[in-house]
DRENNUTI-846792 format. One line per field, with one value per residue (C-alpha): chain; residue in one letter; residue number from 1; x, z, y. Coordinates in nm, 4 decimals. Layout:
residues N
mol <- [A, ...]
type <- [a, ...]
seq <- [NUM, ...]
c1 <- [X, ...]
c3 <- [Z, ...]
c2 <- [Y, ...]
end
This chain:
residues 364
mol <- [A, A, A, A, A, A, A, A, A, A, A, A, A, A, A, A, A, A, A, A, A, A, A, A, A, A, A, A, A, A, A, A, A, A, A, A, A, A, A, A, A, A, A, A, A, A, A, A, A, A, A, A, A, A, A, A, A, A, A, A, A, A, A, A, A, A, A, A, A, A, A, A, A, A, A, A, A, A, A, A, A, A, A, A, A, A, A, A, A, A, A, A, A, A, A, A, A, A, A, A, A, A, A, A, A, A, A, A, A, A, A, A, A, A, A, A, A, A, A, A, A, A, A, A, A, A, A, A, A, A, A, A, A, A, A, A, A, A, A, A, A, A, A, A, A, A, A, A, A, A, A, A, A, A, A, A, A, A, A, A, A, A, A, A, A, A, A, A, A, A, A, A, A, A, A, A, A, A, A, A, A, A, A, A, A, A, A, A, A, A, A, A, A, A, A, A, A, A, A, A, A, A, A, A, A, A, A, A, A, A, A, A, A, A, A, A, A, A, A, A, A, A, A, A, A, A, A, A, A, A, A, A, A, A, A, A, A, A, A, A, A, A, A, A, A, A, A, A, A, A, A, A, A, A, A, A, A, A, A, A, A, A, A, A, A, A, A, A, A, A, A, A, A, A, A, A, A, A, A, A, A, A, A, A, A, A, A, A, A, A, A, A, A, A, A, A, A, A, A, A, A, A, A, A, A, A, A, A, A, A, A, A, A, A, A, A, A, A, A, A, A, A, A, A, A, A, A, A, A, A, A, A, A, A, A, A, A, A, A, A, A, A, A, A, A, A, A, A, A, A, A, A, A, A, A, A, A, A, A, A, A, A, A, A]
type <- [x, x, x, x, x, x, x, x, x, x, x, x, x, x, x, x, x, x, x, x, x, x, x, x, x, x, x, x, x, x, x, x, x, x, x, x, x, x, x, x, x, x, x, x, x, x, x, x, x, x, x, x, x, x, x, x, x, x, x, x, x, x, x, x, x, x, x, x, x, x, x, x, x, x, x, x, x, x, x, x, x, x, x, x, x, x, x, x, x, x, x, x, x, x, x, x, x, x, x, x, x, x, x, x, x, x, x, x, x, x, x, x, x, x, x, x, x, x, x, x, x, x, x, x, x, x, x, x, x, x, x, x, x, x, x, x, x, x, x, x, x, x, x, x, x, x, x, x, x, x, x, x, x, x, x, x, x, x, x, x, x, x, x, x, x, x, x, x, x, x, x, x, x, x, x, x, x, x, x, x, x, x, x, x, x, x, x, x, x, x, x, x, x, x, x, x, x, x, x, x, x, x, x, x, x, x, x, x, x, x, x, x, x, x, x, x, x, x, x, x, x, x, x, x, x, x, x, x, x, x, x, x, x, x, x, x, x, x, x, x, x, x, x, x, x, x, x, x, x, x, x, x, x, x, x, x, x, x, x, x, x, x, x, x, x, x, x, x, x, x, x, x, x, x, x, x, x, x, x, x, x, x, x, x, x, x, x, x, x, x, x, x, x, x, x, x, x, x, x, x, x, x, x, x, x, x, x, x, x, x, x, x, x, x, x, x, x, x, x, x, x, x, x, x, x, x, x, x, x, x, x, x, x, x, x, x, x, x, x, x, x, x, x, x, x, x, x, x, x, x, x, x, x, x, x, x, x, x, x, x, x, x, x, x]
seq <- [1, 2, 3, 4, 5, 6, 7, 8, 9, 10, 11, 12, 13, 14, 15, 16, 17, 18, 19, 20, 21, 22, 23, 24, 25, 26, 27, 28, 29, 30, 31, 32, 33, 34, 35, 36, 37, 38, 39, 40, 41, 42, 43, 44, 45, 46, 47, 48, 49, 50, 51, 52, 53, 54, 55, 56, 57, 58, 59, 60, 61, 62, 63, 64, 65, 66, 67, 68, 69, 70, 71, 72, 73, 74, 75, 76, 77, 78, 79, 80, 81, 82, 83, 84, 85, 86, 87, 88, 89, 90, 91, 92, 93, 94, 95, 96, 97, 98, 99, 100, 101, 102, 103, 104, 105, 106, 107, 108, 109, 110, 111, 112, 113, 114, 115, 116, 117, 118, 119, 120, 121, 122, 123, 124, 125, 126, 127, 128, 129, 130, 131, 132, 133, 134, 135, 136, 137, 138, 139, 140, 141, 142, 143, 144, 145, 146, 147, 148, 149, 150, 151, 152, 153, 154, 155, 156, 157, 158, 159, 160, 161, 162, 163, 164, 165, 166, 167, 168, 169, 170, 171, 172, 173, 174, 175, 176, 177, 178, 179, 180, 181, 182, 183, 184, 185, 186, 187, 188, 189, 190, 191, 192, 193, 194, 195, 196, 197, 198, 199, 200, 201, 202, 203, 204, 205, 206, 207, 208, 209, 210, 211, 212, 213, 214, 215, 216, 217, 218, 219, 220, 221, 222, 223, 224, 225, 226, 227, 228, 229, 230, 231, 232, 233, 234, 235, 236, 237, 238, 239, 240, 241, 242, 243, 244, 245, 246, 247, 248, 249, 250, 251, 252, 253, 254, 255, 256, 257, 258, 259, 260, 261, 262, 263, 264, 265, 266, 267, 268, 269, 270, 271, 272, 273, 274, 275, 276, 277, 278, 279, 280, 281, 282, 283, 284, 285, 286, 287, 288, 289, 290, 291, 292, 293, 294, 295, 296, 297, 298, 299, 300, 301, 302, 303, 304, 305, 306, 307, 308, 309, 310, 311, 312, 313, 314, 315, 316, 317, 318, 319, 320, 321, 322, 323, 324, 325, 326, 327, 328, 329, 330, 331, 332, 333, 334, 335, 336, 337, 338, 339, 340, 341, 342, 343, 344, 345, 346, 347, 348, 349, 350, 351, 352, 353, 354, 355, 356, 357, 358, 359, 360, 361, 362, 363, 364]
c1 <- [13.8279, 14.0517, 14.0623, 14.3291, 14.3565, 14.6895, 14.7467, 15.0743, 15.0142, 15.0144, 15.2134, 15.2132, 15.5451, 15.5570, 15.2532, 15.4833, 15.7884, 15.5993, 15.4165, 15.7447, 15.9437, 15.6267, 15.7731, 15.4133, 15.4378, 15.6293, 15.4729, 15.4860, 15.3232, 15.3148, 15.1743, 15.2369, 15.2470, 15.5695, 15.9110, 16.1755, 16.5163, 16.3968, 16.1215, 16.3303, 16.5912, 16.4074, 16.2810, 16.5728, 16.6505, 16.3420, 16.2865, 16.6419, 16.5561, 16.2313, 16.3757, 16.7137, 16.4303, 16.3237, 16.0453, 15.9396, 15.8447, 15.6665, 15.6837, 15.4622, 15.5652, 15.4366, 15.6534, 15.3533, 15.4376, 15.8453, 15.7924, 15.9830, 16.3626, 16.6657, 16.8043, 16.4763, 16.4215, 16.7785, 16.7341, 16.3757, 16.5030, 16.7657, 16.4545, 16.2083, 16.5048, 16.2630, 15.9273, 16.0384, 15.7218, 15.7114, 15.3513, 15.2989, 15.0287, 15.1379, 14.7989, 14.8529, 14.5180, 14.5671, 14.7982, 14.9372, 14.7782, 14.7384, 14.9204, 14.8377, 15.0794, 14.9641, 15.1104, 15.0449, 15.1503, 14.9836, 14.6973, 14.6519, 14.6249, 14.7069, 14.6334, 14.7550, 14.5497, 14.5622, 14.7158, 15.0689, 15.3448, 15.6860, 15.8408, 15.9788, 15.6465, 15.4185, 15.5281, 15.6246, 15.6065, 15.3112, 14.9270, 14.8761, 14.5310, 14.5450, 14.3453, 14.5058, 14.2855, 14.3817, 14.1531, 13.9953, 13.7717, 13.4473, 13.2369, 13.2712, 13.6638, 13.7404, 13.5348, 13.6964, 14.0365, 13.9339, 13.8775, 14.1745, 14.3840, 14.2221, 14.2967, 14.7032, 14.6515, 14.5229, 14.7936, 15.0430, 14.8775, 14.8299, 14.9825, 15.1475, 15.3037, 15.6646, 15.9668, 16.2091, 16.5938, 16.9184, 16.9681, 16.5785, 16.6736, 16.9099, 16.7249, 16.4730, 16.6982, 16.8726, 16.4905, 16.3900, 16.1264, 16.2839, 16.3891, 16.8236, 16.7392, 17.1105, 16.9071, 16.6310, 16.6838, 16.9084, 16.6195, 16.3440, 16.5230, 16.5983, 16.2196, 16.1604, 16.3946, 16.1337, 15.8220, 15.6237, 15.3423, 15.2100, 15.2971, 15.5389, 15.7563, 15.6436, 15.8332, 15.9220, 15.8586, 15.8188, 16.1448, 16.2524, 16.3783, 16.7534, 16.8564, 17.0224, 17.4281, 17.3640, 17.1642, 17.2711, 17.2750, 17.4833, 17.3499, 17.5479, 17.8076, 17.6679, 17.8613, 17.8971, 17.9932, 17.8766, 18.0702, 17.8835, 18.0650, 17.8395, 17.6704, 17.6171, 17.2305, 17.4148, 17.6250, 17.4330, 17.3955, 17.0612, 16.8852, 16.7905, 16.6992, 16.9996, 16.9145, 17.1547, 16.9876, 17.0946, 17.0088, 16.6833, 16.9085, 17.1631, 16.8344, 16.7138, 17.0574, 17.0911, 16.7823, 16.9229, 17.2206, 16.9697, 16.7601, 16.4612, 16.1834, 16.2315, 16.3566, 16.1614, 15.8095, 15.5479, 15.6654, 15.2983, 15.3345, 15.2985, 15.6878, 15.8508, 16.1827, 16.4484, 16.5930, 16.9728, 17.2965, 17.5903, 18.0000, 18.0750, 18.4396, 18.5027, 18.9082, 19.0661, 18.7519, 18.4973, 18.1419, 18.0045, 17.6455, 17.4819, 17.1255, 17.0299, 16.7074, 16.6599, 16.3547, 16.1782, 16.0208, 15.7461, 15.6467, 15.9581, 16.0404, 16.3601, 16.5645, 16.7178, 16.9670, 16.9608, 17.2535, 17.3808, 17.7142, 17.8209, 17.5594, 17.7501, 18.0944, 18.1177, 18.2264, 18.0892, 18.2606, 18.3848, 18.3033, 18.0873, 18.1348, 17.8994, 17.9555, 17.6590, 17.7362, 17.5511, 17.4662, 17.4342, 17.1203, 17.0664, 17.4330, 17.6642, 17.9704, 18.0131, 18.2798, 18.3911, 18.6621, 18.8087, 18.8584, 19.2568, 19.3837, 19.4983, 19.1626, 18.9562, 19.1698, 19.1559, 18.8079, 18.6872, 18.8556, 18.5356, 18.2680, 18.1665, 17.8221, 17.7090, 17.3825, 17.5092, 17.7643, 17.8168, 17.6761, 17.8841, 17.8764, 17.9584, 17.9160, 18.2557]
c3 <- [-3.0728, -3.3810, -3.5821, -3.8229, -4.0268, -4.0643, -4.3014, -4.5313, -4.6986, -4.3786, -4.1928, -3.7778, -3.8061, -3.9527, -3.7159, -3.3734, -3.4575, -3.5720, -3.1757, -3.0125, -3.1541, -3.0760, -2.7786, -2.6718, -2.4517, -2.1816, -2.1216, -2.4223, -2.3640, -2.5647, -2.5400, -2.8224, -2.9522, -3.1009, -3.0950, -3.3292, -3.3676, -3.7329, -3.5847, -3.2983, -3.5096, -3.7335, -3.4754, -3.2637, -3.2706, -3.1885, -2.8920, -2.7783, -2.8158, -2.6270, -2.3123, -2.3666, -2.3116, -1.9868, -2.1253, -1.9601, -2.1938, -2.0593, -2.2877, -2.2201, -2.4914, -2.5549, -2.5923, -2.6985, -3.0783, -3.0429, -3.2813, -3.0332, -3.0444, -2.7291, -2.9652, -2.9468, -2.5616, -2.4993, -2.6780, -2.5987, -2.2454, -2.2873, -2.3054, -2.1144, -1.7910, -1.5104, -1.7034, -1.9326, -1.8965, -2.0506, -2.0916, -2.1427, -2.0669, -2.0266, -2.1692, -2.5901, -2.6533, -2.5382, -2.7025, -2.5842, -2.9286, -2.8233, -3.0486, -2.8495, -2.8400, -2.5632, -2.5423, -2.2699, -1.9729, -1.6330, -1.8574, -2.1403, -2.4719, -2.7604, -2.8619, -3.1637, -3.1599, -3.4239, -3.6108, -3.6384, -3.4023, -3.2711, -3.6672, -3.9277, -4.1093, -3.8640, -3.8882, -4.2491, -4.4911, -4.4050, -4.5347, -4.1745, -4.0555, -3.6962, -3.5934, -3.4350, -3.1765, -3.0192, -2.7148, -2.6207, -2.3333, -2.4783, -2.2293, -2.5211, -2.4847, -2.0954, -2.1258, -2.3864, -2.2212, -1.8666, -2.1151, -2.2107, -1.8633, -1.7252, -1.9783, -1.9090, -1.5685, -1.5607, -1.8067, -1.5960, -1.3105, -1.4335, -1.2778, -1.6102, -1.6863, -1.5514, -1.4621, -1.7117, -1.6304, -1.8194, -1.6248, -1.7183, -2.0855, -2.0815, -1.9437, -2.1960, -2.4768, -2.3730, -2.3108, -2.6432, -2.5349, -2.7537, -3.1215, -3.1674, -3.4484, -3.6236, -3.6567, -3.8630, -4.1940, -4.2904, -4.2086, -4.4144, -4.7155, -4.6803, -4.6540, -4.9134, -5.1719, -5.1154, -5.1394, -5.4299, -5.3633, -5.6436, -5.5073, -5.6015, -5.4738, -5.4361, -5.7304, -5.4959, -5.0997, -4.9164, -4.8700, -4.4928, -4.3124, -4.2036, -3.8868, -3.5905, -3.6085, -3.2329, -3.2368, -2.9988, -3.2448, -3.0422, -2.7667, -2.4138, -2.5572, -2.5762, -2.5824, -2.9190, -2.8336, -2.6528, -2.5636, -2.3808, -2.2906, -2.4671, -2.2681, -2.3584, -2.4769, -2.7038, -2.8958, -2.8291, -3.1677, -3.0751, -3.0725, -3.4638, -3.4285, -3.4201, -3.0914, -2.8668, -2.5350, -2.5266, -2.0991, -2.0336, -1.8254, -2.1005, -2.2864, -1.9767, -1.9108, -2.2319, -2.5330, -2.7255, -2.8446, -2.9959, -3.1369, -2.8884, -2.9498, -3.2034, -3.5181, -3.4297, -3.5782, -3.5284, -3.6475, -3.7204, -3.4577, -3.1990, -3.0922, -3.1791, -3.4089, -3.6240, -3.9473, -3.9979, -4.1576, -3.9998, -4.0744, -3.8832, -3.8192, -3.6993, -3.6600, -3.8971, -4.1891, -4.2521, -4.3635, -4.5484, -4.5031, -4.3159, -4.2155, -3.8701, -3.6362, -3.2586, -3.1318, -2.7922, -2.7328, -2.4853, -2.4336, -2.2600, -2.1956, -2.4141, -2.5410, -2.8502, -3.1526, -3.4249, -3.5701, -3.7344, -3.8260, -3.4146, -3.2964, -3.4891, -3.4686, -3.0966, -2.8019, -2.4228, -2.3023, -2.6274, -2.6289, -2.8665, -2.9674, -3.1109, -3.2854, -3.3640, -3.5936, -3.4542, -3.7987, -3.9562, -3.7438, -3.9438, -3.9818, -3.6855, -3.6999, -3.4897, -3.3926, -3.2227, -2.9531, -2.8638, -2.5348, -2.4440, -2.6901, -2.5980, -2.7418, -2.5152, -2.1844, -2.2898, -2.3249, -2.0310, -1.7911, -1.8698, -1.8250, -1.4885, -1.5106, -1.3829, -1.5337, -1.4381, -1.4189, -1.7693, -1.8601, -1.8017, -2.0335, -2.0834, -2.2751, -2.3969]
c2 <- [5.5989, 5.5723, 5.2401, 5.1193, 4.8512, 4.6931, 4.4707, 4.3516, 4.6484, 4.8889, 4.6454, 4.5515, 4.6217, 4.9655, 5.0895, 4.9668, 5.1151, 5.3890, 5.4525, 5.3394, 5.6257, 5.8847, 6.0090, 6.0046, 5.6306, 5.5051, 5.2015, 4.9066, 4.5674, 4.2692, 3.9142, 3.7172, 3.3057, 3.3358, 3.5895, 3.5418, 3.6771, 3.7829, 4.0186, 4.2160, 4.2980, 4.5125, 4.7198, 4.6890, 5.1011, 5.1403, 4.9542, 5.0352, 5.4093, 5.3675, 5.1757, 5.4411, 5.7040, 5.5925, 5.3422, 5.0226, 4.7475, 4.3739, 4.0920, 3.7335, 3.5178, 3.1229, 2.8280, 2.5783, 2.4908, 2.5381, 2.8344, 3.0820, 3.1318, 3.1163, 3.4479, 3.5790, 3.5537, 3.6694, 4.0113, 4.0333, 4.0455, 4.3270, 4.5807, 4.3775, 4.2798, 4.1624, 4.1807, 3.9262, 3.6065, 3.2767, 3.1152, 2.7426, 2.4758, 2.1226, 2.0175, 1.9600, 2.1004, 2.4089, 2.6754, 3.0489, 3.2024, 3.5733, 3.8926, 4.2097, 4.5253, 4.7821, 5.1511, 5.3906, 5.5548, 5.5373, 5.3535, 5.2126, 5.4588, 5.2366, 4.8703, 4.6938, 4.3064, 4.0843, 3.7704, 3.9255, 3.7471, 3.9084, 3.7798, 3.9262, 3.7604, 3.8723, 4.2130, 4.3096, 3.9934, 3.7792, 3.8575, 3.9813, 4.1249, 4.3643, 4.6801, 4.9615, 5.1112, 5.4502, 5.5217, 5.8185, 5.9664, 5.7786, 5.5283, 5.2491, 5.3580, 5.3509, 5.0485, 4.8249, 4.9938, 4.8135, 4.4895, 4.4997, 4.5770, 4.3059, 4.0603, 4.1848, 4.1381, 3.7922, 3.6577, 3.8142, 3.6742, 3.3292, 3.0116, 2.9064, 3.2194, 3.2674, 3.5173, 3.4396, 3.4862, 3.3726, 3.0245, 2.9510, 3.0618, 2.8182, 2.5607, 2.5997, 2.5737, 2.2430, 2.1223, 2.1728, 2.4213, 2.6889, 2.7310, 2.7623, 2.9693, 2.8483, 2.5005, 2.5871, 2.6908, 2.3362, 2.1398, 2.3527, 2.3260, 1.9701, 1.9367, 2.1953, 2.0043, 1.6840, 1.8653, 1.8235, 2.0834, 2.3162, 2.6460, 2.8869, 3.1160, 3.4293, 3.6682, 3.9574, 3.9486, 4.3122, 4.4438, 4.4494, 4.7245, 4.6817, 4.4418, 4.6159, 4.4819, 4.5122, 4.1987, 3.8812, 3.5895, 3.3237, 3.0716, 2.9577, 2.7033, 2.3452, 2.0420, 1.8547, 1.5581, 1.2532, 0.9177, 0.6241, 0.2720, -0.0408, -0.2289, -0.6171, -0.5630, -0.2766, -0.5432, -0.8272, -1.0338, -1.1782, -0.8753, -0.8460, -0.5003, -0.2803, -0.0779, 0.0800, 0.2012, 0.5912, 0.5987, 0.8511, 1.0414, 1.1427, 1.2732, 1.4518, 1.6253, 1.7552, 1.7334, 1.9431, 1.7424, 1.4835, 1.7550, 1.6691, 1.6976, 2.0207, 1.7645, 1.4746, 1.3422, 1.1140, 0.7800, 0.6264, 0.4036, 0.6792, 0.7664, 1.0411, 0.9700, 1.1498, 1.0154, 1.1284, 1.0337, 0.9613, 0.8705, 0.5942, 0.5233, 0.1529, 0.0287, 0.3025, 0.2265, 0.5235, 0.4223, 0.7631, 0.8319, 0.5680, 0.6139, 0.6018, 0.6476, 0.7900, 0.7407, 0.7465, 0.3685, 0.5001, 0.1341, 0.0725, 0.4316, 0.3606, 0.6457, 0.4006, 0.5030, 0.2014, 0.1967, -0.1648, -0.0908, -0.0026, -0.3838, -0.5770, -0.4919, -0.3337, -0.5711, -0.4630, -0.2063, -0.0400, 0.3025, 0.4935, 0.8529, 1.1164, 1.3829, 1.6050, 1.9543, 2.2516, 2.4067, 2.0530, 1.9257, 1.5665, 1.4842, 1.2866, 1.1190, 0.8090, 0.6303, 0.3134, 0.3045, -0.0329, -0.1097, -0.0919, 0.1820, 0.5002, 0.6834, 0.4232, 0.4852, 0.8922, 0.8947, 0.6562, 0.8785, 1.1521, 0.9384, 1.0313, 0.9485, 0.6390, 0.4521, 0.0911, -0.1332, -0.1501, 0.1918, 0.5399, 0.7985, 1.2296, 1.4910, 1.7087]
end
């Protein structure tokens, strides 16, 4: 057997796209935690060459820490078509952690195992640590290569791991199982800007290689806005906390709207939450920049947006709208339509879901 380190030096990233255009595979396997759009699309020709060739190439990627990507899946899936797996455990404790690349043909020749995920990281920037083993005829070699088969086959073969078309793709994404990769960067540099960690950035990063122009970066078209009519607990002045119920089945139908859960954290009192700003627009007036909270009430099993401005002043019935900005994940604008206006009567006509006999609401 041969063994190769690979390290951020001699990079993951170099070695695969190295084997895949070897003419010498026609088989490329990969189970991995995590698969961003970042990592594919540097060795896009590669992978496009290999299937273009007549190669067949399985992917089982993990959902369990919302570190995989919708873009990722979708191109992942242009090479992969019906061997395309998704692995996740509903228990917390347990995480889909592996990184193993397999080449071969009717067997297994090649494997790359290691720490590096389907990223651009992974591959090329991170301080990565894999070995490259390429088998031979040797006892210790058929039988580390059965090891290894056998670990394929019972990930493929496990309940948890499953056949992953477009409509589940989609599915995922409005779940919040799966990274919109256009929401990410905002909120890292918002945290970023309100860190105050001593570590710096690092002078000069590895230069990538070049991503593919051939690349799919968009996601299905989502709706961005949301209008609900108020019920009388939603205005109700006795209520000191300013909580308008958001109903469970609005969050169910579409998570991703809210940002659920991918945005949200722990609030200390064990719910999850999300701190944003919003412009709320009340009779013609604009209030810039007003803070509000969502947050799941699991004692109750309350989907709730505080929001004071929209208590105090809306009547039952009014009609609240919600904007939320794709590439602007922690900013809404909110506004609040009075009941007989020509806005109210416009935008009543598209609620066509039914909570109660106060509560309709849409998306649009």
């Amino acid at each position: 057997m041969q063994l190769t380190l690979l390290t951020h030096e001699n990079t993951a990233g170099d070695e695969i796209a190295k084997t895949l255009k070897s003419g010498k595979y026609s088989d490329f396997k990969a189970a991995v935690a995590y698969a961003r759009n970042s990592g594919i699309s540097r060795i896009y020709n590669e992978l496009a060459n290999f299937s273009n060739n007549g190669g067949k190439t399985s992917i089982i990627a993990g959902i369990d820490q919302n570190n995989t990507s919708y873009q990722a899946l979708v191109n992942l899936k242009t090479f992969a078509k019906e061997n395309l797996f998704i692995h996740h455990d509903k228990n917390f404790d347990i995480t889909f952690h592996p990184k193993v690349y397999l080449f071969g043909n009717k067997e297994i020749e090649k494997v790359i195992i290691g720490s590096s995920n389907f990223t651009a990281g992974g591959f090329f920037l991170n301080y990565e640590a894999n070995i490259g083993v390429t088998l031979d005829t040797s006892k210790n070699a058929k039988d580390f290569q059965k090891q290894v088969a056998d670990y394929w086959n019972g990930l493929l073969n496990d309940d948890n791991t499953k056949k992953c078309n477009l409509a589940f793709l989609d599915k995922l994404l409005e779940y919040g199982s799966v990274v919109d990769e256009r929401k990410q960067k905002p909120f890292k540099e918002i945290i970023e800007k309100i860190s105050n960690l001593p570590f710096k950035t690092r002078k000069q990063a590895r230069t990538l290689p070049p991503t593919s122009i051939q690349v799919i970066i968009t996601v299905p078209t989502l709706k961005e806005k949301f209008a609900m009519t108020l019920s009388g607990f939603d205005v109700s002045a006795k209520s000191q906390d300013p909580v308008i119920l958001i109903p469970i089945v609005a969050l169910k139908s579409m998570p991703l709207f809210w940002n659920w859960p991918i945005l949200y954290t722990d609030s200390g009192a064990g719910y999850p939450q999300l701190y944003a700003i919003a412009n709320i627009r009340i009779d013609g007036k604009t209030l810039k920049d007003q803070h509000i909270r969502i947050y799941y009430y699991n004692k109750k099993k309350e989907f709730r947006l505080q929001c004071e401005p929209i208590k105090r002043n809306g009547k039952q019935g009014d009609i609240i709208t919600i904007h939320n900005h794709p590439n602007k994940p922690l900013e809404f604008d909110i506004e609040l339509l009075r009941q007989n206006t020509t806005r109210h009567k416009a935008i009543l006509s598209l609620l066509a879901n039914k909570v109660s006999t106060q509560k309709f609401f849409a998306y649009y």
